[in-house]
N, C-alpha and C positions, 0 to 999 in steps of 0.2 A: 756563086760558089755552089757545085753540087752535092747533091745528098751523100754521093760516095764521099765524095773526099770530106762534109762534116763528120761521115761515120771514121774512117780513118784518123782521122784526129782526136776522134772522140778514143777511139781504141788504144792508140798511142799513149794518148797519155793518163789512160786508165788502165791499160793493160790486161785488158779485158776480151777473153778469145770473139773471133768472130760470130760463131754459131750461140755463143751465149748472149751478145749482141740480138742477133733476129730474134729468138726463144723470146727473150724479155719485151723487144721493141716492137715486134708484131708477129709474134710467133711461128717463125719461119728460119730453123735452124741452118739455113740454105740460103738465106736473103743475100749475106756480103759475098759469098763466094758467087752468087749468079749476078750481081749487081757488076761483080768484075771481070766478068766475061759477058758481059755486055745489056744483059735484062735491065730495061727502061719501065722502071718503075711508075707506075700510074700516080694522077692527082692525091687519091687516098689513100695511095702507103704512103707517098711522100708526107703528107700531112701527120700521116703516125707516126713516121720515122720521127719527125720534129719535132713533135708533141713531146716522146718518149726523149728526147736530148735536152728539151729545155727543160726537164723536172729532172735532171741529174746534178747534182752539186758537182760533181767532178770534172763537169765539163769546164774545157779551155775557154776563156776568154779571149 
């Protein structure tokens, strides 16, 4: 599964804008809009991205 599509999911069903997303997850109010136009995220955002979703109670299971 990729990073995007856990953020996506994760957005959905938090409802949570995307830029407020990066801000929080690694301070990059830009991260999901360039993730989906194509920026390949290195080893250690990927690792904060994850970090930052398994300490959310709202995430999907």
């Amino acid at each position: 599964m990729s990073v995007l599509y856990k953020i996506d999911r994760y957005l959905r069903a938090t409802a949570m804008p995307p830029t407020t997303f990066g801000r929080l997850a690694v301070r990059d109010p830009r991260l999901v809009q360039d993730l989906r136009r194509g920026r390949e995220p290195g080893a250690r955002m990927v690792r904060r991205i994850e970090a930052f979703l398994a300490t959310q109670r709202d995430l999907p299971r």
